[in-house]
C-alpha positions as CSV (number, residue, x, y, z in Angstrom):
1,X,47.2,11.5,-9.4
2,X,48.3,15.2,-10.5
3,X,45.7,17.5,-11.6
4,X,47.5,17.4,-15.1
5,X,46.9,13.6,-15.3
6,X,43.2,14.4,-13.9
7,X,42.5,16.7,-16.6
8,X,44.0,14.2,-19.6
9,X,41.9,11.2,-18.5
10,X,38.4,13.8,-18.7
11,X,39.8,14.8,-22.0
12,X,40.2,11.1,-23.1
13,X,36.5,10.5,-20.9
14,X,34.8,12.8,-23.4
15,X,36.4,11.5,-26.7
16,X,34.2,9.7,-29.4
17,X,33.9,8.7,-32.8
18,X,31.3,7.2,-34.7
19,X,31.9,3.8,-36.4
20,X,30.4,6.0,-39.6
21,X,32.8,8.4,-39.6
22,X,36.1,5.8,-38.3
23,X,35.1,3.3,-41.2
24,X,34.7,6.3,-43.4
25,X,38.0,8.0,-42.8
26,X,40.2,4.3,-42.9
27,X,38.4,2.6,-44.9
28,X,37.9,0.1,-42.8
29,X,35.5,-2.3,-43.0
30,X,33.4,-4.5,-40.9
31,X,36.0,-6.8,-39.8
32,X,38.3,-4.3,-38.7
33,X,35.9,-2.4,-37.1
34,X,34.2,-5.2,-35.1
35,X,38.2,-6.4,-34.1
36,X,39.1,-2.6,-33.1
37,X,36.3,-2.9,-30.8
38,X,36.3,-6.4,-29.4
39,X,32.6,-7.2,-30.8
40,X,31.4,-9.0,-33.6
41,X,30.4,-8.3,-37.1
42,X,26.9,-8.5,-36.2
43,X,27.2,-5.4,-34.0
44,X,29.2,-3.4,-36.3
45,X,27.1,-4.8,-39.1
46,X,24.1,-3.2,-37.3
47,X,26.0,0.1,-36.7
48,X,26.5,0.8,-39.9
49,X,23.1,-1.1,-41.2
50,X,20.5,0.3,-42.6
51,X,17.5,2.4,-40.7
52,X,15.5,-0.5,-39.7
53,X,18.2,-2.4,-37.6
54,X,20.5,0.7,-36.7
55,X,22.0,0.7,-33.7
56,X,24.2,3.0,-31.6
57,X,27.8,2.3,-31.0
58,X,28.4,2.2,-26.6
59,X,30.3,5.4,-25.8
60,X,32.9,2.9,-25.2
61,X,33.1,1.4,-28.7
62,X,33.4,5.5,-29.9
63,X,35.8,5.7,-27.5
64,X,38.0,3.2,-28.7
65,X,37.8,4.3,-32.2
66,X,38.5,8.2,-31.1
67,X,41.7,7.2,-29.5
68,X,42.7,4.6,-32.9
69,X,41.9,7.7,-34.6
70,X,44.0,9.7,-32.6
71,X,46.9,6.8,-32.8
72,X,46.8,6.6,-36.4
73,X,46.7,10.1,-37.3
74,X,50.0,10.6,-35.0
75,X,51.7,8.3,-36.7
76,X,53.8,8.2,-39.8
């Protein structure tokens, strides 16, 4: 692997979004979110859920919605 291709896989490494700010800049909603992300509702429903059952996205799930993000805003 080159160093070029080195440095663009750290650069993708260190890429995240939250489902917060994903859902809030698509509009998308729960079931989008949880199939983006290969998880259920339940988990996504518990990202975005109120205080008392909040839970964190993985660094992969942010990941995932980072490079959608990326996708979608590259595209026409």
């Amino acid at each position: 692997m080159t160093e070029s291709q080195q440095q663009v896989l750290e650069a993708i490494y260190q890429m995240q979004m939250s489902p917060q700010t994903f859902s809030y800049r698509w509009n998308a909603d729960y079931g989008t979110l949880a199939e983006l992300c290969c998880t259920s509702r339940s988990n996504v429903y518990h990202w975005l859920g109120g205080q008392t059952s909040r839970r964190v996205a993985s660094r992969s799930h942010q990941r995932i919605l980072a490079l959608t993000d990326f996708m979608l805003s590259h595209t026409e």
